[in-house]
C-alpha positions as CSV (number, residue, x, y, z in Angstrom):
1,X,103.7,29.1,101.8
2,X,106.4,28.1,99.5
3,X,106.4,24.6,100.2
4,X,108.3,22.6,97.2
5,X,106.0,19.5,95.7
6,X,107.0,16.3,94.2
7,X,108.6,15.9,90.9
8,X,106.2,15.2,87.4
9,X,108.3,12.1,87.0
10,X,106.8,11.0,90.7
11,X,103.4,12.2,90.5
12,X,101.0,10.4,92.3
13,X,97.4,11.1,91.5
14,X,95.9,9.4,94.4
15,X,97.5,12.2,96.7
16,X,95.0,15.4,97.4
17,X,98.6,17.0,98.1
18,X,98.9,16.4,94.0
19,X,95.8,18.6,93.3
20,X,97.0,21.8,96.0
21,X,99.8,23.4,93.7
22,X,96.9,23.7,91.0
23,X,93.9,24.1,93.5
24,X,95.8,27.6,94.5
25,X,96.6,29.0,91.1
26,X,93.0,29.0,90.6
27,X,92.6,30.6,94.0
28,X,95.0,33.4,93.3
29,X,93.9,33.8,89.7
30,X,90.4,34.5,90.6
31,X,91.2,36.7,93.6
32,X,93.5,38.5,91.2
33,X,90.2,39.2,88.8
34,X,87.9,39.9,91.0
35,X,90.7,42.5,92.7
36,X,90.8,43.8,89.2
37,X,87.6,44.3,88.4
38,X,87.0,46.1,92.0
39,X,89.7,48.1,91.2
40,X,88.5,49.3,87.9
41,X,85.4,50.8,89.3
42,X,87.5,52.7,91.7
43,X,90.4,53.8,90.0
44,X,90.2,56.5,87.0
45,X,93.8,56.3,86.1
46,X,94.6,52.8,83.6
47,X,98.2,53.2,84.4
48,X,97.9,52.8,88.1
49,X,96.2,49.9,87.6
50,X,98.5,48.3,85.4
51,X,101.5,49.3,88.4
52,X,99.4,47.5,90.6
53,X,98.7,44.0,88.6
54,X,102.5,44.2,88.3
55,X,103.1,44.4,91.8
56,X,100.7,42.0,92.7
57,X,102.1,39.6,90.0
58,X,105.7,40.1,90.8
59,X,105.4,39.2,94.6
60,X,103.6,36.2,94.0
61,X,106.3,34.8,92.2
62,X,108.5,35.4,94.5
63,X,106.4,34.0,97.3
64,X,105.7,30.5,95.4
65,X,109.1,30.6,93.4
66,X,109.9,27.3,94.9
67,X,106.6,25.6,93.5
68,X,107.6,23.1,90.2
69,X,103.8,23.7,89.1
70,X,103.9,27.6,89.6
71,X,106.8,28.1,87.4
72,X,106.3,26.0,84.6
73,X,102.8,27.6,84.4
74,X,104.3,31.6,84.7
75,X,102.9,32.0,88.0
76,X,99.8,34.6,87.6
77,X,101.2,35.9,84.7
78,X,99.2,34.6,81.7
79,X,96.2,35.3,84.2
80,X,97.8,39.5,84.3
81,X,97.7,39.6,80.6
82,X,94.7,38.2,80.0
83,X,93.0,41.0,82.2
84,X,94.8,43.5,80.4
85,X,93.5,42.4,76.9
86,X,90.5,41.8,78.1
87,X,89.5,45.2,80.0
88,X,91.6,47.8,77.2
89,X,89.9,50.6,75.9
90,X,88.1,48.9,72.8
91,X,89.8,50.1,69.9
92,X,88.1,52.3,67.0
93,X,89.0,49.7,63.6
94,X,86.3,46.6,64.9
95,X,84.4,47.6,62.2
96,X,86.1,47.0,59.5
97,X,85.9,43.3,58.2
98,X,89.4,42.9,57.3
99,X,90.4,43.3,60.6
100,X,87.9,41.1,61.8
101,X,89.0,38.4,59.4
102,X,92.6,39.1,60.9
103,X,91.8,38.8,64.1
104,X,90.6,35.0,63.7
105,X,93.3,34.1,61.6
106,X,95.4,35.3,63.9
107,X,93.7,33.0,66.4
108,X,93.2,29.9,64.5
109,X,97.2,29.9,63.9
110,X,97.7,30.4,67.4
111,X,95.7,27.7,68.6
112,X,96.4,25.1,65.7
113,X,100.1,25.1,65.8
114,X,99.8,24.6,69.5
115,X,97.7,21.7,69.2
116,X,99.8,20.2,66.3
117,X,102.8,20.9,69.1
118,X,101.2,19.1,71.6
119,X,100.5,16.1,69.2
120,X,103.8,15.8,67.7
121,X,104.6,15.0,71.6
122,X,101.5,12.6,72.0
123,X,102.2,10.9,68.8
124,X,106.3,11.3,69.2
125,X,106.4,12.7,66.0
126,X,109.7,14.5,65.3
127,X,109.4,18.4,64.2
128,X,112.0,20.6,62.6
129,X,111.2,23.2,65.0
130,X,112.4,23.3,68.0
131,X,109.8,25.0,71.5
132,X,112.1,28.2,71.7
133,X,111.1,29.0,68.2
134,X,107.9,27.9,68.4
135,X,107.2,30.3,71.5
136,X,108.3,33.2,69.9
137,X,106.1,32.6,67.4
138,X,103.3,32.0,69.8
139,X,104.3,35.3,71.6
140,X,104.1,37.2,68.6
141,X,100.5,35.9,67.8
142,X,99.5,37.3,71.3
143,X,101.0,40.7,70.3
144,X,98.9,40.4,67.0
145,X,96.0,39.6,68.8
146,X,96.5,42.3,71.3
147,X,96.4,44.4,68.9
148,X,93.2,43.4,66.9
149,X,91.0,42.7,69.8
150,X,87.8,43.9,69.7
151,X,85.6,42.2,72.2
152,X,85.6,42.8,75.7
153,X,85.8,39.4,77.9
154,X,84.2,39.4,81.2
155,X,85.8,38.6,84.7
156,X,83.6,35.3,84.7
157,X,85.1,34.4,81.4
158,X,88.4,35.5,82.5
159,X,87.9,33.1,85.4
160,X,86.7,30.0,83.1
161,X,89.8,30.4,80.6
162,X,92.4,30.7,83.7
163,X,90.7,27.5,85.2
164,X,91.2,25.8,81.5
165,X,94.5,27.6,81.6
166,X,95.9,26.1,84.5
167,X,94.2,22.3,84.7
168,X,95.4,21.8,80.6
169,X,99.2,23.0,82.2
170,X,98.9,21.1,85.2
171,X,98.3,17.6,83.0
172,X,100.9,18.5,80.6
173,X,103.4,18.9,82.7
174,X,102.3,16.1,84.7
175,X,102.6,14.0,81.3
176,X,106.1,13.5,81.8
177,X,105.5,10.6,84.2
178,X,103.8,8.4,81.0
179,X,106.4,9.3,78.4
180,X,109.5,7.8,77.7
181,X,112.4,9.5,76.0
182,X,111.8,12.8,76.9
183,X,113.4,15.6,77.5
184,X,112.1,17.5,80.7
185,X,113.9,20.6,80.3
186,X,111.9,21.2,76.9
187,X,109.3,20.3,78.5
188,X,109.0,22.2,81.3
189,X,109.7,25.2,78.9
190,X,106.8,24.4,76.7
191,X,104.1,23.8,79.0
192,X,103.1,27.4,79.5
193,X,103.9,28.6,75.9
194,X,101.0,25.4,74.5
195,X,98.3,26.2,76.6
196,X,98.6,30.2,76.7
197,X,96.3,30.7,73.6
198,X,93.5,29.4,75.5
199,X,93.7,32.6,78.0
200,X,93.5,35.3,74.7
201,X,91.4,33.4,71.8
202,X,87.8,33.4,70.5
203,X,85.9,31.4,72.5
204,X,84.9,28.9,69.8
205,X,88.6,28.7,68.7
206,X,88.7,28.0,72.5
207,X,86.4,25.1,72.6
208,X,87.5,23.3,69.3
209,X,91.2,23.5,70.8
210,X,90.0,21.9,74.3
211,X,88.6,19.3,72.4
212,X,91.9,18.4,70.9
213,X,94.0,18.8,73.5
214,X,91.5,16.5,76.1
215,X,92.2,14.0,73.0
216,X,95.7,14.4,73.3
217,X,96.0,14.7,76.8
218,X,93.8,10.8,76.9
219,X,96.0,9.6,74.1
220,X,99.2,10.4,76.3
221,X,98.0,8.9,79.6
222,X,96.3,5.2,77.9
223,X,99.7,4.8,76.3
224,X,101.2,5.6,79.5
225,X,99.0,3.1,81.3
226,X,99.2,0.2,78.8
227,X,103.0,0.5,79.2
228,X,103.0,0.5,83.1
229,X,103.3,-2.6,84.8
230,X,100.3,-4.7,85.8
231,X,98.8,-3.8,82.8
232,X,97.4,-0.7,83.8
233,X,95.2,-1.5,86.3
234,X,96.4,1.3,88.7
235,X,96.2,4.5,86.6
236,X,96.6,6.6,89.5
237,X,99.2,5.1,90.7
238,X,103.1,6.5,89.6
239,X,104.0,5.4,86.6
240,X,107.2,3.3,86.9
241,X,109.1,1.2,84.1
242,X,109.9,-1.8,84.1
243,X,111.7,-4.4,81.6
244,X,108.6,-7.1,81.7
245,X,106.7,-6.4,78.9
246,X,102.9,-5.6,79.8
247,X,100.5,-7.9,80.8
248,X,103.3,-10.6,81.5
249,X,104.1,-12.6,84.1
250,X,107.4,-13.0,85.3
251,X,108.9,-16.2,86.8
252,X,109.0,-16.5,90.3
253,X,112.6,-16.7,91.9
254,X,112.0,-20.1,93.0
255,X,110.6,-21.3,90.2
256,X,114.0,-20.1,88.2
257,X,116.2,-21.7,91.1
258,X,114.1,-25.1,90.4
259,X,114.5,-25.2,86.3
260,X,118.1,-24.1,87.0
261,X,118.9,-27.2,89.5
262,X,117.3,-29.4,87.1
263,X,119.1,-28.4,84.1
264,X,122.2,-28.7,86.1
265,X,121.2,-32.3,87.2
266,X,120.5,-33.2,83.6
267,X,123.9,-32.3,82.6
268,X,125.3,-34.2,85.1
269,X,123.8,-37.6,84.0
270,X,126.0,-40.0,81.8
């Protein structure tokens, strides 16, 4: 059950085995809802609820602790939290419009310094803050918006975020294989923290930022294809680098072997 995948750096998107880690996140997550949900009908005590999403949660990890995908992306973690917000007891300052207006600053923050992190690796633009700060900044807008939620989010749309969720961490983390330079550690500590707004955010903040990172996302795989050899013709395929510049042809041995004899002869006459 724990079976340990490939490495981002040797992804190969031709494989179905590429697609499982993912394909089972989604699995779990949704089971995890709909077990919620169930559970909430039943159960008349919150706390016991919360004991059991924590339990649930905890041995998952340790089940698929050995999956790359599955840790990078917090296992069912941002999936746990995003119940949580979504099911709370609705709180009794909704009405006011300052709140409100908080609550959507709050988001648009989130969700916009996330995307501008995301670009500045697209782009390779250098930031003066480094992913450790900016996740605990990005942790603290989830405790603001926890805390100025109003609307309640059904299990369906708990379902489509955690699908968006897990596909936008999935690619990022896949990335790696079509961008030079970079450092994996950081990466593999950012991918969670970038995408985790779109599990908690308004729903058209949601959209407008899955707009931007699909942008992204393309903008990061094209350059990644344009520098791979053959001149990108095999997208799918790893992405390996080589020295010959893109789109040329290199000599053929024997063809070097030939000018080389022929230079040599040409020395060699008076």
């Amino acid at each position: 059950m724990a079976s340990n995948e490939d490495s981002a750096s040797d992804v190969d998107f031709r494989l179905v085995t590429t697609y499982i880690p993912v394909l089972m996140l989604l699995a779990r997550s949704g089971l995890l809802v709909v077990v919620v949900d169930v559970c909430q009908r039943a159960v008349t005590w919150p706390s016991s609820l919360f004991v059991l999403v924590v339990v649930v949660v905890y041995f998952d990890a340790y089940l698929f602790r050995a999956q790359k995908l599955n840790r990078v992306c917090g296992f069912l973690a941002p999936v746990a939290l995003g119940v949580y917000v979504s099911t709370r007891a609705p709180r009794t300052h909704c009405t006011g419009l300052q709140i409100v207006a908080m609550h959507w600053a709050v988001d648009l923050c989130w969700a916009v310094s996330s995307s501008f992190f995301l670009a500045s690796h697209a782009l390779r633009l250098r930031i003066p803050v480094d992913v450790v700060t900016a996740s605990m900044a990005w942790s603290a807008c989830l405790v603001a918006h926890a805390i100025l939620a109003c609307s309640h989010t059904t299990s369906a749309e708990v379902v489509c975020r955690a699908v968006c969720y897990y596909v936008s961490c999935m690619i990022h983390y896949y990335s790696v294989s079509f961008v030079d330079g970079i450092d994996r550690n950081a990466l593999a500590f950012s991918v969670m923290h970038v995408s985790l707004h779109m599990m908690f955010v308004e729903v058209y903040v949601l959209l407008g930022s899955s707009l931007v990172f699909a942008f992204l996302y393309a903008r990061i795989y094209y350059e990644g294809l344009l520098r791979s050899p053959g001149c990108g013709m095999d997208l799918l395929a790893p992405a390996k680098r080589s020295a010959t510049p893109c789109c040329g042809t290199p000599a053929e041995p024997s063809e070097l072997i030939r000018e080389l004899r022929a230079a040599q002869a040409t020395s060699r006459e008076p």
